[in-house]
C-alpha positions as CSV (number, residue, x, y, z in Angstrom):
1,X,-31.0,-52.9,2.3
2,X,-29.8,-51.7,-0.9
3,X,-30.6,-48.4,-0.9
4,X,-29.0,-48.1,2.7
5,X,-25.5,-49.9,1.1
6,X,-26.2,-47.1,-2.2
7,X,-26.3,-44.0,0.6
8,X,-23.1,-45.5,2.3
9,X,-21.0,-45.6,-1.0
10,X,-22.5,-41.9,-1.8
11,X,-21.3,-41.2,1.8
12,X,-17.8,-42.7,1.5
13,X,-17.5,-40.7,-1.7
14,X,-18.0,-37.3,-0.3
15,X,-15.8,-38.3,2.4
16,X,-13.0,-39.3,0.1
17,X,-13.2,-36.1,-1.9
18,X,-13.6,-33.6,1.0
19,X,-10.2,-35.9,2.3
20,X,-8.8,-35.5,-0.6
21,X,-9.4,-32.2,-1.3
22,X,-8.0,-31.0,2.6
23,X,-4.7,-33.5,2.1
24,X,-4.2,-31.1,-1.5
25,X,-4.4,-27.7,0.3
26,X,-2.2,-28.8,3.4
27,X,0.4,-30.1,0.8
28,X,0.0,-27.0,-1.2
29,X,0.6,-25.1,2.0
30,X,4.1,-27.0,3.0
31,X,5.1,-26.9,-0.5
32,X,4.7,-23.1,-0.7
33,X,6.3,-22.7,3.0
34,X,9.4,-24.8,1.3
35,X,9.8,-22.5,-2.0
36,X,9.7,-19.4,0.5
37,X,12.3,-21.1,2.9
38,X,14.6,-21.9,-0.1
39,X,14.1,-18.2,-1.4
40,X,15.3,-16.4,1.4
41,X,18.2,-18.8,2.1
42,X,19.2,-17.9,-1.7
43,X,18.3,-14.2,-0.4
44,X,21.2,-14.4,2.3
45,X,23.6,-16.8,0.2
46,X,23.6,-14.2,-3.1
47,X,23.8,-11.0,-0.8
48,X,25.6,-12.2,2.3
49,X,22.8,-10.6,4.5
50,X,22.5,-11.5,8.1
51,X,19.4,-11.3,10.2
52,X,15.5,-12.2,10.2
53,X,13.7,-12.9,7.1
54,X,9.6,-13.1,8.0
55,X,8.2,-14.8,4.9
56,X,4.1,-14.0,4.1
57,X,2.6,-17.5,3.1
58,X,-0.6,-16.2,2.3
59,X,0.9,-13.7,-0.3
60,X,3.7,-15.9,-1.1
61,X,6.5,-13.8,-0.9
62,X,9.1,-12.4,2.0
63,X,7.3,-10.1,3.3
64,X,10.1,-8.0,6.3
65,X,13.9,-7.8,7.0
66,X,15.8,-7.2,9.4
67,X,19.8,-7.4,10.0
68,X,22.8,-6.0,8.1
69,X,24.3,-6.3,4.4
70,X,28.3,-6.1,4.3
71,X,29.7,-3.2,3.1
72,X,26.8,-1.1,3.6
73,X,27.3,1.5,6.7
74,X,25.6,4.5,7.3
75,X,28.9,6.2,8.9
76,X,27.7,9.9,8.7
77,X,23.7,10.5,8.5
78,X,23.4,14.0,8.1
79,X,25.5,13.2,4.4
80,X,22.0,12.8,2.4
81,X,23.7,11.8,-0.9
82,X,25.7,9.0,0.4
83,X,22.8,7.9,2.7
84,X,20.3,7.9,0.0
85,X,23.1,5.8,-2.3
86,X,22.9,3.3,0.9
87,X,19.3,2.9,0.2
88,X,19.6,2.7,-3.2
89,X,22.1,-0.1,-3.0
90,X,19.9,-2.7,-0.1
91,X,17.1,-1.7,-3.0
92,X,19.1,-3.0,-5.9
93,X,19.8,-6.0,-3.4
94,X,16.0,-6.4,-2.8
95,X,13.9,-5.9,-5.6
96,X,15.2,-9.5,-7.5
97,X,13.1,-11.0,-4.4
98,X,10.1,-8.9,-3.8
99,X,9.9,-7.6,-7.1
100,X,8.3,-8.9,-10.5
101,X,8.4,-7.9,-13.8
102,X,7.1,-4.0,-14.3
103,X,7.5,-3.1,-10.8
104,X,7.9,0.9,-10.9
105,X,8.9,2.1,-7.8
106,X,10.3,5.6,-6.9
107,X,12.2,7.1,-4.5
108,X,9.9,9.2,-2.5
109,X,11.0,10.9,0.8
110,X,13.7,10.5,3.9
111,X,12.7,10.9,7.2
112,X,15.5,11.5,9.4
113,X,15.6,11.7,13.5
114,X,18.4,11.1,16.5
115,X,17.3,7.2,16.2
116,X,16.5,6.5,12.9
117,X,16.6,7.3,9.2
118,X,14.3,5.9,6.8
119,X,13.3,6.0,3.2
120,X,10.3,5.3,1.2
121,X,9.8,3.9,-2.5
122,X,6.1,4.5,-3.8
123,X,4.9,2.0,-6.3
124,X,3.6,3.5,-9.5
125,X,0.9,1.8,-11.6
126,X,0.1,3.6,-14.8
127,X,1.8,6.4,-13.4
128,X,-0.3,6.7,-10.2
129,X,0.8,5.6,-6.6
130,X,-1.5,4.7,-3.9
131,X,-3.4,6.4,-0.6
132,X,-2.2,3.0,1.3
133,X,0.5,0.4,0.9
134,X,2.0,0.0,-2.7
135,X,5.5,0.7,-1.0
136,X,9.0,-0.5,0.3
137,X,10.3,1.5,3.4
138,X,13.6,1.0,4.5
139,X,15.1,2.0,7.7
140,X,18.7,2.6,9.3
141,X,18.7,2.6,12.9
142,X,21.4,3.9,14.7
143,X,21.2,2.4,18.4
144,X,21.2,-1.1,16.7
145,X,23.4,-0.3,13.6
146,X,21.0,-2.6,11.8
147,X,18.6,-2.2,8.7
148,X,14.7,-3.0,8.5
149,X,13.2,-3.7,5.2
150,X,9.1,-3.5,5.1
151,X,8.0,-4.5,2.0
152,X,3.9,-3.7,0.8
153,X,3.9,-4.3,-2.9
154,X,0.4,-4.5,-4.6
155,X,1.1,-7.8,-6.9
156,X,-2.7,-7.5,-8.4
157,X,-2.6,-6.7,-11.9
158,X,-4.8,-3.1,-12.0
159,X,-5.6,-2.1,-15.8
160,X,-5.3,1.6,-16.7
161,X,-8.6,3.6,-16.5
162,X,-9.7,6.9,-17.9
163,X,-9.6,10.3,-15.4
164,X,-12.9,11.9,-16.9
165,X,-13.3,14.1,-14.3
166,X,-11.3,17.2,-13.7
167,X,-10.4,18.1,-9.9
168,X,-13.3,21.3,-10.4
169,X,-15.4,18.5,-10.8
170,X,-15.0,16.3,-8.3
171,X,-14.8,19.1,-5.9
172,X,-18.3,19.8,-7.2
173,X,-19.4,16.5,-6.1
174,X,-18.2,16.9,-2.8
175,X,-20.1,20.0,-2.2
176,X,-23.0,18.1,-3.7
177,X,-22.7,15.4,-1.1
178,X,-22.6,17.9,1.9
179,X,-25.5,19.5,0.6
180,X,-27.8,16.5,-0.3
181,X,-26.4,14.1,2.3
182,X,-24.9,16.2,5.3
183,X,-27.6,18.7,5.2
184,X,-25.4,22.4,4.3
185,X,-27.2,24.9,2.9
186,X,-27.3,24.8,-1.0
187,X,-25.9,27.9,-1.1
188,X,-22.8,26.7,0.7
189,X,-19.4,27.3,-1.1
190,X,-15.8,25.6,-1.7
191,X,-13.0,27.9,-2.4
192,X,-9.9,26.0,-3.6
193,X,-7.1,27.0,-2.0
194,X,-3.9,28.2,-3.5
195,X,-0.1,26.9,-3.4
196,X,1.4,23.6,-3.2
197,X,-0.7,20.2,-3.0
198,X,-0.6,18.2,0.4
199,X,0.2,21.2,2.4
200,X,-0.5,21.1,5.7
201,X,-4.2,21.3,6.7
202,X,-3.7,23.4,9.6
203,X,-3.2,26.1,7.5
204,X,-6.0,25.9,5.6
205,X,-9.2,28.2,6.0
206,X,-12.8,28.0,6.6
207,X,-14.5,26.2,3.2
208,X,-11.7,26.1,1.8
209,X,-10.7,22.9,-0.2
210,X,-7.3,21.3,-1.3
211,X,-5.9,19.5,-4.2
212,X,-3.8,16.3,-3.0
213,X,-3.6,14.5,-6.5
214,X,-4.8,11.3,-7.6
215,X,-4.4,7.8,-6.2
216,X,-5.3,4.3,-6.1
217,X,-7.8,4.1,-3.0
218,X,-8.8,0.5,-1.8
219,X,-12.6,0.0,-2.3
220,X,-14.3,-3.5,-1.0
221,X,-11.1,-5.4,-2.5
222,X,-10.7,-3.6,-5.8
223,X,-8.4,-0.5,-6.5
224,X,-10.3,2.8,-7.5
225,X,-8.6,5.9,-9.4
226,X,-9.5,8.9,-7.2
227,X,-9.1,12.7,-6.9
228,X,-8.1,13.3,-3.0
229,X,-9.7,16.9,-1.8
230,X,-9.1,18.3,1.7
231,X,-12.4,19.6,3.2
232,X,-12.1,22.6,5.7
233,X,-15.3,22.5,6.8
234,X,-16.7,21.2,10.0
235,X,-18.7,18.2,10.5
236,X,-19.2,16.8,14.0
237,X,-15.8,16.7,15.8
238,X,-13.9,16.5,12.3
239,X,-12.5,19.8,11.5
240,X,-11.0,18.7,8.1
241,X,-12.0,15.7,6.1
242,X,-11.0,13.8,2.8
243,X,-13.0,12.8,-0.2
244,X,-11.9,10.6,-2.9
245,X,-13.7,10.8,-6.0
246,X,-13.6,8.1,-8.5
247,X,-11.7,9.7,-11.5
248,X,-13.5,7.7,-14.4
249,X,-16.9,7.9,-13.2
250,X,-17.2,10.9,-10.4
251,X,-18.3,9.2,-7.9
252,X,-17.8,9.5,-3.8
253,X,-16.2,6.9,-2.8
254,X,-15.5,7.4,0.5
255,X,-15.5,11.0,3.0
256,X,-12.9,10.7,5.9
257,X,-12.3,12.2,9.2
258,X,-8.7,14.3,9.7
């Protein structure tokens, strides 16, 4: 009898904690969901916008806009100064409420059509910006005379690391890997290709290989430093493919299709 009242009180215990524990989270949750809520109302009350504000819970932070500022038009498009001065302005308006402290972002590019125009701000960490994500791209469009604000910050702290590999040298890996693991001939042969970085791979030749600088590439949750090279060699229905090679310790991290 006792022993049965001792495993009851155990069992109540566990009960009460794993209660307790669930209750914590879920008040966690609204609690977060409220700070968020009051954020983006102080969003539109400090810069009069109007529209949707989608808020990410899981990240914590507002995570899309869409609507209008006043006194930001986009009256002529094909003006690129006073359409990228636009853009900078809804930034200035932005970045106290998806930004933190140390934020780098820069402008990158405007892509322009009959519909839309849109520009995007790369994120820099230790002077580096990433394959994916790690950006803000904001968006005019013309039928709706609205603007759309996409947000993808990386907030995760990502210390600096060392590039101890030169581009020759991770371009020697990847000819290792098609060798060893694809199964080329050893005496198969990269030849780097000359001109600008990123060009387009159409152009490129047979073996040839292609420089697209160095970014963060996501690898099973953490960020990796890694050269990007264009392959021009055929493998299976792939024409062209991508390695990224770890810049500190010259390793493949990944080989791509397209």
């Amino acid at each position: 009898m006792k022993k049965a009242i001792v495993f009851l009180m155990l069992a109540l215990l566990i009960v009460s904690a794993v209660y307790a524990d669930a209750r914590a989270k879920a008040n966690e949750r609204v609690e977060k969901a409220r700070k968020l809520d009051r954020l983006a109302e102080k969003f539109k009350a400090e810069t009069g916008f109007t529209g949707r504000v989608d808020r990410a819970y899981q990240r914590n932070c507002l995570s899309h806009f869409r609507g209008s500022f006043p006194g930001i038009s986009f009256p002529d498009l094909a003006d690129t100064l006073a359409t990228r001065q636009a853009f900078d302005s809804i930034m200035g308006k932005i970045m106290p409420y998806i930004g933190f402290e140390g934020l780098n972002l820069t402008k990158a590019w405007i892509v322009h059509d009959k519909n839309h125009t849109s520009t995007i701000y790369q994120q820099l960490v230790n002077g580096y910006s990433f394959i994916s994500g790690g950006n803000v791209i904001i968006s005019y469009y013309r039928d709706s005379n609205d603007i759309a604000i996409d947000p993808s910050i990386e907030y995760k702290p990502i210390p600096p690391v060392q590039v101890n590999y030169t581009f020759e040298q991770a371009v020697e890996t990847a000819r290792q890997h098609y060798i060893n693991v694809l199964g080329y001939p050893d005496t198969m042969s990269f030849v780097i290709a000359k001109g600008d970085t990123e060009e387009d791979g159409s152009s490129m030749r047979q073996s040839e290989v292609r420089n697209n600088g160095i970014k963060y590439v996501s690898d099973k949750g953490e960020y990796r430093l890694c050269h990007l090279i264009s392959i021009s060699v055929s493998y299976g229905p792939a024409r062209q493919r991508t390695a990224y090679i770890d810049a500190q310790t010259g390793e493949l991290v990944q080989l791509s299709d397209g």
